[in-house]
Backbone as JSON Lines, residues from 0, in Angstrom:
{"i":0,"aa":"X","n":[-26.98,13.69,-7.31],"ca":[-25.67,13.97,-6.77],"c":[-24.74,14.38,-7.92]}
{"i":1,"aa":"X","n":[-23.91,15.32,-7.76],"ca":[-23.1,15.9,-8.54],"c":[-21.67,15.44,-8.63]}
{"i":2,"aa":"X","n":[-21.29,15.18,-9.95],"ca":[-19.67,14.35,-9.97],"c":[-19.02,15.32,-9.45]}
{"i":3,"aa":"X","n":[-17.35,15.15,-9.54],"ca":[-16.81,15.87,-8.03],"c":[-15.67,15.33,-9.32]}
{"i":4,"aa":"X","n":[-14.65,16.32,-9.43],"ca":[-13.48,16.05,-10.04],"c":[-12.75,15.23,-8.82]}
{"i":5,"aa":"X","n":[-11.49,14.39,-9.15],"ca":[-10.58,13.89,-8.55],"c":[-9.78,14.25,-7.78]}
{"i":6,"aa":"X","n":[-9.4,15.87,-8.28],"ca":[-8.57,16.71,-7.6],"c":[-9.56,17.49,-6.57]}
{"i":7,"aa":"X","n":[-10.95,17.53,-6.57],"ca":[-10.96,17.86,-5.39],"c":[-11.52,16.85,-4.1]}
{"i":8,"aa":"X","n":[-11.62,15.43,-3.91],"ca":[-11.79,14.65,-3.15],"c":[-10.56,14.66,-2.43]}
{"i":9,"aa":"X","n":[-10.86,14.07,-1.21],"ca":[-9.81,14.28,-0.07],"c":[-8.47,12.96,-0.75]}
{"i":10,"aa":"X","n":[-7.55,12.95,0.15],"ca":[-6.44,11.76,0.12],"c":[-5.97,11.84,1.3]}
{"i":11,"aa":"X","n":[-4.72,11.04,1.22],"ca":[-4.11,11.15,2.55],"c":[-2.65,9.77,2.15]}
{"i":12,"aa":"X","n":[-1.87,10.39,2.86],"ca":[-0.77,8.85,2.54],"c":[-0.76,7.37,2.92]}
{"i":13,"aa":"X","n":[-0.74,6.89,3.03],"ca":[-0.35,5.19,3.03],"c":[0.51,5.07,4.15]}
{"i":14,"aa":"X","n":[0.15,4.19,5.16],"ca":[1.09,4.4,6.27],"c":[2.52,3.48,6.12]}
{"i":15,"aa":"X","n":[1.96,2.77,4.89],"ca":[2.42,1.27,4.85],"c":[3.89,2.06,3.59]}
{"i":16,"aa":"X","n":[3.37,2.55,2.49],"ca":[4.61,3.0,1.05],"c":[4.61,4.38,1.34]}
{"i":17,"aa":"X","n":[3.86,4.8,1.97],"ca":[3.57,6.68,1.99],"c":[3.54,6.95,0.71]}
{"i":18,"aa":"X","n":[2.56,6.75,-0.63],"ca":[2.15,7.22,-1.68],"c":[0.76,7.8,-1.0]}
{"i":19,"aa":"X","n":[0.85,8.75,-1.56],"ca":[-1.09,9.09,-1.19],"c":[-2.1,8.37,-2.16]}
{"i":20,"aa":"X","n":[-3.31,8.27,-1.27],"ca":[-4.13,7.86,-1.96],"c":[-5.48,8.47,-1.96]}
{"i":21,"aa":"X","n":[-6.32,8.51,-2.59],"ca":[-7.41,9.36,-2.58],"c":[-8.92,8.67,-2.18]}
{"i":22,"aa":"X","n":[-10.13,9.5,-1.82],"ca":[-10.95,9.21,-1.33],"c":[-11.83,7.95,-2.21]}
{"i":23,"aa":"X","n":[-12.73,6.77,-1.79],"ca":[-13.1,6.15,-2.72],"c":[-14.63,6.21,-1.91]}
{"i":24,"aa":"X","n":[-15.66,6.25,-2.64],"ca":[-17.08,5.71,-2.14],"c":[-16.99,4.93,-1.44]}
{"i":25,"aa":"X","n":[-16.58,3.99,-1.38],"ca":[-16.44,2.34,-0.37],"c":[-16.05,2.76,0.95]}
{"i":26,"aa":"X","n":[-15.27,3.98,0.59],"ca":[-14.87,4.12,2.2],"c":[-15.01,5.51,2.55]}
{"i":27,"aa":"X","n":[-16.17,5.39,2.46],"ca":[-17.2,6.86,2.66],"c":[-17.7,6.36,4.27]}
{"i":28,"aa":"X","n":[-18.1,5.41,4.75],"ca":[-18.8,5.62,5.97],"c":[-17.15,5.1,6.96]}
{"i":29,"aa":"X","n":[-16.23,5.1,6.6],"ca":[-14.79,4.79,7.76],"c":[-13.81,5.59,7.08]}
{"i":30,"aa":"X","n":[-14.07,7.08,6.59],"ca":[-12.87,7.14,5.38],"c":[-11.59,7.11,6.7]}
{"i":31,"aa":"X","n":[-11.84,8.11,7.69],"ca":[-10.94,8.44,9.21],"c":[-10.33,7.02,9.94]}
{"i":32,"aa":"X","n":[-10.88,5.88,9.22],"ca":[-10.32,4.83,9.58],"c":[-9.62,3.82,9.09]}
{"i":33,"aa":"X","n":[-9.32,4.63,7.48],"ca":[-8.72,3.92,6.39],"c":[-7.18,4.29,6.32]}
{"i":34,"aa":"X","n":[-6.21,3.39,6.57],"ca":[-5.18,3.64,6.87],"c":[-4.03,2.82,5.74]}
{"i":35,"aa":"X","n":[-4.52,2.32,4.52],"ca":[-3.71,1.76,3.59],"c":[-4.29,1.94,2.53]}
{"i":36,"aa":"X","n":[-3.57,1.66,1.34],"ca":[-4.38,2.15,-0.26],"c":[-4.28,1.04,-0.73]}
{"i":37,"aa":"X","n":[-4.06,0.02,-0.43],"ca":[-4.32,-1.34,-1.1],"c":[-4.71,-2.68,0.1]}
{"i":38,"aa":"X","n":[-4.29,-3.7,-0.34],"ca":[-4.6,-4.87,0.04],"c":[-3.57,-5.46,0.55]}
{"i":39,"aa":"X","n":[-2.71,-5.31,-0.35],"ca":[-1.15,-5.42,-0.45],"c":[-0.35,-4.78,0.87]}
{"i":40,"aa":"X","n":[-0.63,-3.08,1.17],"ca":[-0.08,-2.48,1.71],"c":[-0.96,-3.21,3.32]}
{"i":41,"aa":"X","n":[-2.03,-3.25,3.26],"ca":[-2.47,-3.77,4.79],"c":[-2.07,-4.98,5.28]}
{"i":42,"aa":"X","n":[-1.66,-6.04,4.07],"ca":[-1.21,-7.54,4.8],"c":[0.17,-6.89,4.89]}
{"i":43,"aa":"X","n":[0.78,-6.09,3.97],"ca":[2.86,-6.51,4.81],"c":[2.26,-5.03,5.98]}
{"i":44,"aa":"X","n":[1.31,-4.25,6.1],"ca":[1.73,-3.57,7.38],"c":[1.15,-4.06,8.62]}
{"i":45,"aa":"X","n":[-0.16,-5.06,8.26],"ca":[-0.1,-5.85,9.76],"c":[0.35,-6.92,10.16]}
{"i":46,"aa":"X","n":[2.0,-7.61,9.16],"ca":[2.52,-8.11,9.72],"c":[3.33,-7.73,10.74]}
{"i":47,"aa":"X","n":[4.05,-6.5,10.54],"ca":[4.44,-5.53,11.67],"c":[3.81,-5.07,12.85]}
{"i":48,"aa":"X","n":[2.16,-5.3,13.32],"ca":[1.43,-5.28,13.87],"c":[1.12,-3.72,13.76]}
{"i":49,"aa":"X","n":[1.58,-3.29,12.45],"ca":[0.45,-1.92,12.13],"c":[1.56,-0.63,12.17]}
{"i":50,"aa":"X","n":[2.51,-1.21,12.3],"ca":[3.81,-0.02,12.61],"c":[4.65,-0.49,11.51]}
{"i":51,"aa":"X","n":[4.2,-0.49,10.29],"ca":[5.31,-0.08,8.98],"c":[5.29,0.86,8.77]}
{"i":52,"aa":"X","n":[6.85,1.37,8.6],"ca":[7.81,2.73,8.49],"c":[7.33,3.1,7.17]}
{"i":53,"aa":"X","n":[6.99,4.08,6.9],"ca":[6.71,5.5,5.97],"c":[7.76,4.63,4.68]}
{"i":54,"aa":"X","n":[7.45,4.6,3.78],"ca":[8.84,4.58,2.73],"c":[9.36,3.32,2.25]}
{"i":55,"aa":"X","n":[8.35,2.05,2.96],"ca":[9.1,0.78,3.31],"c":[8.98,-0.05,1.83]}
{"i":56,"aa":"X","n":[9.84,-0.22,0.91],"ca":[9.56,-0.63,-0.04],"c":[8.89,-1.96,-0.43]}
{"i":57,"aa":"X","n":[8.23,-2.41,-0.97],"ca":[7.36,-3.58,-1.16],"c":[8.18,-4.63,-1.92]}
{"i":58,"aa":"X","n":[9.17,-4.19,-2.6],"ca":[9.45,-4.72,-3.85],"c":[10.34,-6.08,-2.95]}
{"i":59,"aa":"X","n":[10.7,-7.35,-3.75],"ca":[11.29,-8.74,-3.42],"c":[12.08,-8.13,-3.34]}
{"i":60,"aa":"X","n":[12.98,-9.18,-2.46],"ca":[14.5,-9.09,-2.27],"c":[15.51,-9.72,-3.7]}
{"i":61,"aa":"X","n":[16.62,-8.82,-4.18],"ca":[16.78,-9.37,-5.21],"c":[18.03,-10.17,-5.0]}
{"i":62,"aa":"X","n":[17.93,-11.53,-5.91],"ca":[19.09,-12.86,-4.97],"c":[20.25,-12.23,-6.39]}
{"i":63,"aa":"X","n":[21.06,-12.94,-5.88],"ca":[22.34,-12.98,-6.95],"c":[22.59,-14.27,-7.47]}
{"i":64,"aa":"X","n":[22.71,-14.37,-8.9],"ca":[22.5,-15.73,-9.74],"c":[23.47,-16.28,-9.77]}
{"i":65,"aa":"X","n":[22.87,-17.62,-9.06],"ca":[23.65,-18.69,-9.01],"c":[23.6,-20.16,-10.21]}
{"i":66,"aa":"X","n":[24.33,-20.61,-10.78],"ca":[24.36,-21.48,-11.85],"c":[23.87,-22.49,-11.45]}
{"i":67,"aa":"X","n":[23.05,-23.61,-12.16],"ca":[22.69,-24.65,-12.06],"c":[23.95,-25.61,-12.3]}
{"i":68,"aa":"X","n":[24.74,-26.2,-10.76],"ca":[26.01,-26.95,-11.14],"c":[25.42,-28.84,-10.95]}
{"i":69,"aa":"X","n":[24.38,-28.92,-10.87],"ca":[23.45,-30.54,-10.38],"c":[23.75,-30.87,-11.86]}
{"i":70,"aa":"X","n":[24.37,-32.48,-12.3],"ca":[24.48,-33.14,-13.51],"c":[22.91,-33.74,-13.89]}
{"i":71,"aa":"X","n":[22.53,-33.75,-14.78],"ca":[21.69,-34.2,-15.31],"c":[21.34,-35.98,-15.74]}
């Protein structure tokens, strides 16, 4: 079997961040059924039950710092 540059294997976007991601061996016999590029992206998009919005950022929510006022 003959290597295959990167740029020409298939991809497709992430339903979950919409980054594309590209074809991997592993998911050579379901590629038509691979619908996230990580692990990450499939647990927060089937908490939504599979309908996370295109774009949805992953990143924590960021808090605003509050001082430690408890006496010691």
């Amino acid at each position: 079997m003959r290597m295959r540059k990167k740029q020409d294997l298939p991809s497709k976007p992430c339903v979950c961040c919409g980054l594309p991601f590209t074809w991997r061996k592993k998911w050579a016999r379901d590629w038509e059924a691979v619908r996230y590029c990580s692990d990450r992206c499939r647990q927060h998009g089937a908490g939504n039950g599979g309908a996370a919005k295109v774009g949805t950022p992953l990143t924590p929510q960021i808090h605003s710092y509050q001082p430690n006022t408890h006496k010691r």
